[in-house]
C-alpha positions as CSV (number, residue, x, y, z in Angstrom):
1,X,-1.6,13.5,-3.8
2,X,-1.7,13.0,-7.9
3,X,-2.3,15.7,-10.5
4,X,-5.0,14.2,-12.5
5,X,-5.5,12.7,-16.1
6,X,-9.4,13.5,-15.4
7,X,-11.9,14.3,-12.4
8,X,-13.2,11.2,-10.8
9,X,-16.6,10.1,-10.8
10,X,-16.6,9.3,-7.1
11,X,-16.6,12.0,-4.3
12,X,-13.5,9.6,-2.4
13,X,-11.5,10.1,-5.3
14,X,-12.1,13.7,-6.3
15,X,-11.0,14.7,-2.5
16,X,-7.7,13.2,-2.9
17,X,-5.5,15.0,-5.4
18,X,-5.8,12.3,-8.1
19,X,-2.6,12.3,-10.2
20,X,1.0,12.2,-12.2
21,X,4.2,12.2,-10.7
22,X,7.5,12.2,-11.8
23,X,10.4,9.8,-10.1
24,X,12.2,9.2,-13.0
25,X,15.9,8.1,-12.7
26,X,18.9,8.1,-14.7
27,X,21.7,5.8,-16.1
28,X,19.7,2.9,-17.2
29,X,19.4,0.8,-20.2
30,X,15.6,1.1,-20.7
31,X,13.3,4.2,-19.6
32,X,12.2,4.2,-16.3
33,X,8.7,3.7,-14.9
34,X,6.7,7.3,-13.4
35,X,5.0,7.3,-10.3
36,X,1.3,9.0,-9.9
37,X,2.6,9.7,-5.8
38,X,3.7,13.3,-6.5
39,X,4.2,13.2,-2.4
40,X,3.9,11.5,0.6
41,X,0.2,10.7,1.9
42,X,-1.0,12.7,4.8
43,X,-0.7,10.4,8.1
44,X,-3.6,8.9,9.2
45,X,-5.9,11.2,11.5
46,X,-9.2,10.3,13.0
47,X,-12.3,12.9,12.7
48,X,-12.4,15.1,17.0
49,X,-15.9,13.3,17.3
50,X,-14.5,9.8,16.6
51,X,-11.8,10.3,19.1
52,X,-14.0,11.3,21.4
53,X,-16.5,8.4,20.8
54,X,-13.4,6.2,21.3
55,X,-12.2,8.2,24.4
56,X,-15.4,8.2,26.4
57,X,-17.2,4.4,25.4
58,X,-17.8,2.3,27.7
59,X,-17.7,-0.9,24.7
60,X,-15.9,-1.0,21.4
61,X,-17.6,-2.9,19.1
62,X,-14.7,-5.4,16.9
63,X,-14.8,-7.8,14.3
64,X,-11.3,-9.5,13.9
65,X,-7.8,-8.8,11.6
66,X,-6.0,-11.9,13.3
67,X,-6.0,-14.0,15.9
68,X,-2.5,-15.9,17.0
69,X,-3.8,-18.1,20.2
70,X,0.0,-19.4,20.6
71,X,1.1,-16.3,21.1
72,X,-1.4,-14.7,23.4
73,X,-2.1,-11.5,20.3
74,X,-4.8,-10.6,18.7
75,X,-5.5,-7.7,16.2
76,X,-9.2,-6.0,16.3
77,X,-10.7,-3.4,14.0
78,X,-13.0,-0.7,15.8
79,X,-16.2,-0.5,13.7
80,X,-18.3,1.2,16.7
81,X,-17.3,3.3,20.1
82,X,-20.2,2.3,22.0
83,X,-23.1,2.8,19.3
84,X,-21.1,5.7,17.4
85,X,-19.2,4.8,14.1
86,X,-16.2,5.0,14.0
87,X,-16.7,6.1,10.0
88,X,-13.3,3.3,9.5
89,X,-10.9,4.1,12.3
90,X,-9.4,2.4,15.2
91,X,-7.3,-0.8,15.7
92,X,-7.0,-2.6,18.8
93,X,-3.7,-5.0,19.8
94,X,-4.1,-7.3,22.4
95,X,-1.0,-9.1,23.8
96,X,-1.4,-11.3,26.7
97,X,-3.7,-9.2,29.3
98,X,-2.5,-5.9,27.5
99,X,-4.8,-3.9,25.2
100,X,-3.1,-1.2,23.1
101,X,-5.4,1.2,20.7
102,X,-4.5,3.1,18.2
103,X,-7.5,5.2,17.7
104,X,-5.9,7.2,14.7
105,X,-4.9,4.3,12.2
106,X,-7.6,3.1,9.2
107,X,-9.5,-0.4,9.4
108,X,-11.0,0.0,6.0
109,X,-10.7,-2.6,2.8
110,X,-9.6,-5.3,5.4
111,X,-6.2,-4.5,6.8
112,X,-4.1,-7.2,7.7
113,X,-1.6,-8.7,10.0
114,X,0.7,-11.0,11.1
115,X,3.2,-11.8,13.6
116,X,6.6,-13.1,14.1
117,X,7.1,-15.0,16.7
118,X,11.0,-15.3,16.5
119,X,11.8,-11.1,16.5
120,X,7.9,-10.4,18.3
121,X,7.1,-7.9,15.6
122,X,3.9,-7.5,14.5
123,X,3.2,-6.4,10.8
124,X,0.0,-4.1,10.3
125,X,-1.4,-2.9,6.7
126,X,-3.9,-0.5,6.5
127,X,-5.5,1.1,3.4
128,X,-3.5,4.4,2.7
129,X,-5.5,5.3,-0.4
130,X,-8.7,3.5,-1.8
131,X,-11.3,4.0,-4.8
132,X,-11.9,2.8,-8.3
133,X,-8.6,1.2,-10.1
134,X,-6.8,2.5,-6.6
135,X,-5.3,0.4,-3.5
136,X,-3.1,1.7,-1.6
137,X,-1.1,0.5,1.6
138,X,0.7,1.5,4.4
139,X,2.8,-1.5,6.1
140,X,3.6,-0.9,10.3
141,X,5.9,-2.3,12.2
142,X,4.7,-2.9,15.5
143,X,6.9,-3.7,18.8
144,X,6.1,-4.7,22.3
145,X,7.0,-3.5,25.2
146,X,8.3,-6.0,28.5
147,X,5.1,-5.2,29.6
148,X,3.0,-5.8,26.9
149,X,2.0,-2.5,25.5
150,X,2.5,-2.2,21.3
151,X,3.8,0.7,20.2
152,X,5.1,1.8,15.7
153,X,8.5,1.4,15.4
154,X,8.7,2.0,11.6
155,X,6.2,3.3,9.1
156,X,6.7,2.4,5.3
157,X,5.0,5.0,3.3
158,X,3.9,4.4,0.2
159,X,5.8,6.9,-1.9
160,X,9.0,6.1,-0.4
161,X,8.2,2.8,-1.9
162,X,7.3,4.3,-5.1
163,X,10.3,6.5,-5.5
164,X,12.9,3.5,-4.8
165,X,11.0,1.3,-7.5
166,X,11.3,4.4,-10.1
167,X,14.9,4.1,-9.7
168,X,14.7,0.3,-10.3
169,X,11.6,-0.5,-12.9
170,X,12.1,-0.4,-16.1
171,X,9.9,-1.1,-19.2
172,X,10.4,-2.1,-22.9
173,X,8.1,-2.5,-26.2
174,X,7.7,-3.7,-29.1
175,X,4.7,-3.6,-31.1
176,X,2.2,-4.8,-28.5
177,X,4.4,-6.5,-26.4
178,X,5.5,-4.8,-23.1
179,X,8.6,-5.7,-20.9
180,X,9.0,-5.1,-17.1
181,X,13.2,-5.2,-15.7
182,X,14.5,-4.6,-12.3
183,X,17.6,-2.9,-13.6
184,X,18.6,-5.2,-16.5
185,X,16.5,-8.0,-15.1
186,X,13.9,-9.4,-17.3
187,X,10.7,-9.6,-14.9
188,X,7.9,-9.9,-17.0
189,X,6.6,-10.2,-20.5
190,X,2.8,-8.8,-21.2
191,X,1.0,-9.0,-24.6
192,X,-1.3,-6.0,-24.9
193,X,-5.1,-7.0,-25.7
194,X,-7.0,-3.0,-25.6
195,X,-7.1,-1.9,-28.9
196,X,-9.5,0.8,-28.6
197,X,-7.9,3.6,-27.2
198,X,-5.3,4.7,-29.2
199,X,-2.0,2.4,-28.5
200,X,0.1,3.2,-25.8
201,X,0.7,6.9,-24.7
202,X,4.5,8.2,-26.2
203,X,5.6,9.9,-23.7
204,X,5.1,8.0,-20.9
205,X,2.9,4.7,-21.1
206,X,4.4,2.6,-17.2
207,X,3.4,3.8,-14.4
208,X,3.1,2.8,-10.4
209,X,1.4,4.0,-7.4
210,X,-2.1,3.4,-7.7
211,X,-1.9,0.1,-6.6
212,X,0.9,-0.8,-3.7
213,X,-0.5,-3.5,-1.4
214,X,1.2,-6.2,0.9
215,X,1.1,-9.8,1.5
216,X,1.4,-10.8,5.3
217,X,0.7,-14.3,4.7
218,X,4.3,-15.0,6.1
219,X,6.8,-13.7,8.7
220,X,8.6,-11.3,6.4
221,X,6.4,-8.9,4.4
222,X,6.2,-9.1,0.6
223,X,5.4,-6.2,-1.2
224,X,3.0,-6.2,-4.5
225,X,3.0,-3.8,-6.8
226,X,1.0,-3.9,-10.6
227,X,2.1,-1.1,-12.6
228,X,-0.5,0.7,-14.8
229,X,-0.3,1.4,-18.4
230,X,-1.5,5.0,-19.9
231,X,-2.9,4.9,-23.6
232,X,-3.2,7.8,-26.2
233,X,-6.6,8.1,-25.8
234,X,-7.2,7.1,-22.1
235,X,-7.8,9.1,-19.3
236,X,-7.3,6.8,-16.8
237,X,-4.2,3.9,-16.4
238,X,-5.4,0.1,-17.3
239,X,-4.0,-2.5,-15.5
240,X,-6.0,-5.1,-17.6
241,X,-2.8,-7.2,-19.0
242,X,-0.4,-6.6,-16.3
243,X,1.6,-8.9,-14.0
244,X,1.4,-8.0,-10.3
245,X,5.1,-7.6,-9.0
246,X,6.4,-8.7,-5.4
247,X,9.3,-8.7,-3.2
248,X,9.7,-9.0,0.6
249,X,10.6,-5.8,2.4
250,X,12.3,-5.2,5.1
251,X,13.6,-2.4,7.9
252,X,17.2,-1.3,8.1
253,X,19.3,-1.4,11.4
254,X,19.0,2.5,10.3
255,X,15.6,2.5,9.9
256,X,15.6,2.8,5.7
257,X,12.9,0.2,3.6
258,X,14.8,-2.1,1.9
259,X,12.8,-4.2,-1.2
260,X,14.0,-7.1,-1.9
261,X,14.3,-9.2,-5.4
262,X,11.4,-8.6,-7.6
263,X,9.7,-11.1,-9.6
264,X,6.2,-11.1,-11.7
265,X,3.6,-13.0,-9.6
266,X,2.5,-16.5,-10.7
């Protein structure tokens, strides 16, 4: 879902459309940041002969995402439907004697989850978009049923994160020093160490997208974000001096993202 600086030297990468996109906005003090999302990432969709491994096994074959004893829930990833891979999909929730799949969502590059006890929602990541330099998330908010059965509520899509932190990212420089705001926020202060390709690109050196993850270590999600930087002479982004931002996130009575306070990761 990018347009590309150059063709990738893995077969993952050169099938997804590896690329630049714009999300600039308008009205601030410093230039914004650009995303490489130039749209949203096709949902999640299982291969016909893994759904019909899934469909017709008699055993699924799990290795565990989390395990909350107090609470009666567990989270399992599907890595075979009898003796058939599952080539990285399937997720199983288990809430008391209840056992809800969801045979199209990803269990690659260890998704994670957690949940909170106090609403009962139960926060899923999953790998959106993965390869060299890339790591990409999509964070699900999962609800229960009276009767046990989990079902998404919410979804929050990677490039609607992107897009609201173009509107709110902001970068400086000076010489080699590079500044990150969240609107006229100071965030972060970076020294640049790469001196061999060129010094940073002039039209548009800050970038995001290529790397969106999520800590579920607590209750309420936190979103991380490290923005890449684009160099005269590179064809790639670097990330080799940059701070990884976060913020918790949260869902909207109306069902809209909201990203919290950003700071620079300690």
């Amino acid at each position: 879902m990018r347009k590309t600086f150059v063709m990738a030297a893995a077969a993952m990468m050169a099938a997804m459309s590896v690329g630049l996109g714009s999300c600039k906005g308008g009205g601030a003090a410093y230039p914004h940041v650009e995303g490489t999302l130039d749209g949203p990432l096709p949902a999640d969709s299982a291969p016909a002969p893994v759904l019909e491994a899934l469909a017709q096994a008699q055993r699924y074959h799990q290795y565990e995402i989390m395990s909350d004893t107090a609470n009666q829930l567990s989270v399992e990833a599907i890595a075979e439907a009898d003796t058939v891979s599952t080539q990285g999909y399937g997720i199983t929730v288990v809430k008391g004697a209840t056992s809800t799949t969801f045979r199209h969502l990803r269990n690659t590059r260890q998704p994670k989850a957690c949940y909170d006890a106090q609403t009962g929602v139960l926060w899923l990541a999953t790998s959106a978009m993965e390869g060299t330099g890339v790591a990409v998330e999509r964070l699900f908010q999962i609800c229960f049923s009276d009767a046990d059965s989990a079902s998404v509520a919410y979804v929050v899509e990677p490039f609607d994160v992107q897009q609201q932190l173009c509107q709110r990212l902001g970068y400086s420089i000076d010489g080699q020093q590079l500044s990150l705001y969240d609107g006229q926020r100071l965030l972060a202060q970076v020294t640049n160490t790469v001196t061999d390709m060129g010094g940073f690109d002039s039209e548009q050196p800050v970038w995001i997208g290529e790397q969106l993850q999520f800590d579920l270590s607590a209750a309420t999600p936190r979103l991380l974000v490290t923005p890449g930087v684009k160099f005269t002479t590179g064809l790639v982004l670097t990330y080799d001096d940059m701070p990884t931002l976060t913020a918790p996130v949260t869902i909207g009575s109306d069902g809209r993202v909201n990203i919290g306070q950003l700071e620079a990761e300690e």
